[in-house]
N, C-alpha and C positions, 0 to 999 in steps of 0.2 A: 214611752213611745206608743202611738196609738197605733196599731197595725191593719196594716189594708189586706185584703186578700190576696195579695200577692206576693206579701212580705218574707210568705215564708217560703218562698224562693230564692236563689242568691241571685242580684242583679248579673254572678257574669255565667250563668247557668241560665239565662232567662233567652237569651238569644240562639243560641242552639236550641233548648228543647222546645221555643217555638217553630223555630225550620224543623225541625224533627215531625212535629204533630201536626203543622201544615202539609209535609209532605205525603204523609201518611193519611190527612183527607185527601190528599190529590190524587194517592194510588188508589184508594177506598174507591172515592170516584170512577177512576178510570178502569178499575176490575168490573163494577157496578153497568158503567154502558158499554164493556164487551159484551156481558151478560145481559143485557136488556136489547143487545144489536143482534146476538145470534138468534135471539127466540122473538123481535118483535120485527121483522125487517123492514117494515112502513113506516116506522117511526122515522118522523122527518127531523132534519139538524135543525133546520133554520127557528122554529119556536123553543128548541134545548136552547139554543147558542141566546137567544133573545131573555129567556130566564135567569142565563148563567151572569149576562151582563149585567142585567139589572139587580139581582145578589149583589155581585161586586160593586155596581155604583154604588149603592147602599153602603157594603162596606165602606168604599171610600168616603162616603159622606162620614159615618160614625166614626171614623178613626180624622176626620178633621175638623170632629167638633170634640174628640175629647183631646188631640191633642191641643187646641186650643184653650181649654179647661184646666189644662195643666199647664199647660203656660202660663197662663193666667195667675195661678198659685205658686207660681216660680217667681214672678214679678213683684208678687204681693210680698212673699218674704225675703226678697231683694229692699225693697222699699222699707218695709218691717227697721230691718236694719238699720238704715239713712234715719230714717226718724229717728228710733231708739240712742242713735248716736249724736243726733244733734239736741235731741233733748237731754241727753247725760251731756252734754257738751254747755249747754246753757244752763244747767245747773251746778257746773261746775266751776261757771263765772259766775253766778250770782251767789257762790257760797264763802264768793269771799266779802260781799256786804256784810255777814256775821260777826257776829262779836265773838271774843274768845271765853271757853273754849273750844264752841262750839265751831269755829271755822275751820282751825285746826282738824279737827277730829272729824267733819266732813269730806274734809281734803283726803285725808286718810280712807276714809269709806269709800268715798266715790271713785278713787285711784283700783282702791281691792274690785269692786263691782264691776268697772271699768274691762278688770284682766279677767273677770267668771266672766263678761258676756262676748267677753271677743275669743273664746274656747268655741271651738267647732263641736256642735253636739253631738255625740254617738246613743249606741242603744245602751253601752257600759258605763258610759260617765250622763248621762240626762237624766240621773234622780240627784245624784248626787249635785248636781250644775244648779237643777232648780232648787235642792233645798237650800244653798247657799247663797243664790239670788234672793231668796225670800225673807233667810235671816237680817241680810243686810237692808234689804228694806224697814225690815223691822227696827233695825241699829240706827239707819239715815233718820227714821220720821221721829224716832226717840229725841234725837236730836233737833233736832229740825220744831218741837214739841217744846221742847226746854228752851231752846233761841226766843218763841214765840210769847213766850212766858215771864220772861226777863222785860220783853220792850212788846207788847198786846197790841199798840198802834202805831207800829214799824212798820210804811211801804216796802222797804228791802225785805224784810221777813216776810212779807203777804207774797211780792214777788218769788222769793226762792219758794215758800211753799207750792206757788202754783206749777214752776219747774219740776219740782221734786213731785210733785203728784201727778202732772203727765209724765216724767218716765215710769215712775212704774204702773200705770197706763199703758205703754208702750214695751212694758215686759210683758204684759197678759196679750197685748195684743201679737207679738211677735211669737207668744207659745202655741196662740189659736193656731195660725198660717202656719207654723212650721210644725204642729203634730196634730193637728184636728180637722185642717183642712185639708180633706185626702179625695180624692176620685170615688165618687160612692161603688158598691158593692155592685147594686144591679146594672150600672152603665158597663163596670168589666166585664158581667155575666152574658149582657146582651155584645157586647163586643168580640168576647172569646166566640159567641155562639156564630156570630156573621163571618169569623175567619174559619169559621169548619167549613161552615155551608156553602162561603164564596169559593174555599180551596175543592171542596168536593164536588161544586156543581161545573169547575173548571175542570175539574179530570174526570166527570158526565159526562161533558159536550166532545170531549176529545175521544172516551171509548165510543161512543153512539158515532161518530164520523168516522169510526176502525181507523184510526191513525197512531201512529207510534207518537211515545212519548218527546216530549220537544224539551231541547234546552232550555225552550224560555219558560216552560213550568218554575224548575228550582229557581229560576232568576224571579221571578213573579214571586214566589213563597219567599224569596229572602228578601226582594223589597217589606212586604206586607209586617213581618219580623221585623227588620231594622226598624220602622214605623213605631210597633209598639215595643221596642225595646225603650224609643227615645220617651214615650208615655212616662212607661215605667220610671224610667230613670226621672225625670222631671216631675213625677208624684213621689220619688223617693229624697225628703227631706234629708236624712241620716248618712247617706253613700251613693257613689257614682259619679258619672263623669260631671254631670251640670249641677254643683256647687254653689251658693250664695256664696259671695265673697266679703270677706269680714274687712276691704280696705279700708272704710269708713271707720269703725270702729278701733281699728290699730292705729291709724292715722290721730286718733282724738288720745289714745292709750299712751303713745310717745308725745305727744303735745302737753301729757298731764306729766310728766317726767321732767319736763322743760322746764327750768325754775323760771320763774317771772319773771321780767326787767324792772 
């Protein structure tokens, strides 16, 4: 598993000690313009308050282009999927063009590969998941080698080989999106950095206007948190609540179970 810099947090410790560190710039803040109200007392609100928002917009803008970003790679390996499955799925009809016994013994393989890809990956079983996906590729094309060998100017054989080599095309490609393509390092670095700044330069504006702390701080800090919790979770391949769903894949898994008519 490729690890992001955030990995080493647990996703459900991620959402608390963001509201925790949020709030903690927001008192920072707001101690910061007591202390700058009793010793500067000219200092005017109206260009703080004009700073603080613009901070924020910012944030806001940053936090709705990466959750977009992660979106975007929550889609890819949704899709990842659907192909992967319709291409094990069409070569799973065109394996019965083969002569025996090699057909046989394809049917066999691509049944086993079938139940390794429709396993939800974790961080405990993804070496072990890929090294078994790989063996079997190795097992399929053996086969699939010796079919071609038998009959050299066989269109069914030219055809299953083309199947059989996009999917496992479609295994490399589904390992990228689901462990390589992560949120880069510097986008969270400059993202953590806009949620200190936007939380502290909001509890700025409110000491420099001597005003008591307001409810809608925390509710403010725990929007901004919910936000990059949903990031999180949606750059986290491995666990959490938003899940790729393997229907595709189980749906073609019990169809290969199906004896034929």
């Amino acid at each position: 598993m490729i690890s992001g810099p955030l990995d080493q947090i647990p996703l459900w410790l991620f959402l608390p000690l963001t509201m925790i560190v949020s709030l903690m710039a927001l008192e920072v803040g707001y101690k910061s313009g007591i202390w700058r109200h009793s010793r500067v007392a000219d200092e005017k609100e109206a260009p703080v308050a004009a700073m603080a928002a613009s901070v924020l917009g910012l944030l806001a803008f940053m936090l709705a282009f990466t959750f977009s970003m992660a979106a975007t790679r929550f889609d890819a390996r949704r899709q990842a999927v659907l192909e992967e499955a319709n291409a094990i799925g069409t070569t799973w009809l065109r394996s019965r063009l083969l002569a025996e016994p090699q057909r046989s013994e394809m049917a066999d393989l691509l049944r086993r590969y079938t139940e390794v890809r429709t396993q939800k990956f974790t961080t405990k079983n993804l070496a072990s998941l890929l090294s078994e996906s790989e063996t079997l590729h190795e097992q399929m094309w053996q086969r699939a080698v010796a079919a071609a060998e038998m009959d050299s100017g066989s269109m069914m054989t030219a055809l299953f080989l083309q199947s059989l080599n996009e999917t496992i095309d479609l295994h490399a490609k589904r390992v990228y999106v689901g462990l390589y393509s992560r949120i880069p390092v510097t986008i969270w670095l400059a993202l953590l950095a806009l949620v200190l700044l936007g939380m502290f330069s909001l509890g700025y504006q409110s000491g420099i206007s001597a005003t008591r702390h307001s409810l809608g701080m925390p509710i403010f800090a725990l929007a901004f948190s919910g936000v990059l919790y949903l990031i999180v979770d949606l750059d986290r391949a491995h666990e959490g609540l938003m899940q790729v769903g393997q229907d595709a894949m189980i749906h073609l898994r019990d169809s290969m179970l199906t004896p034929a008519p």
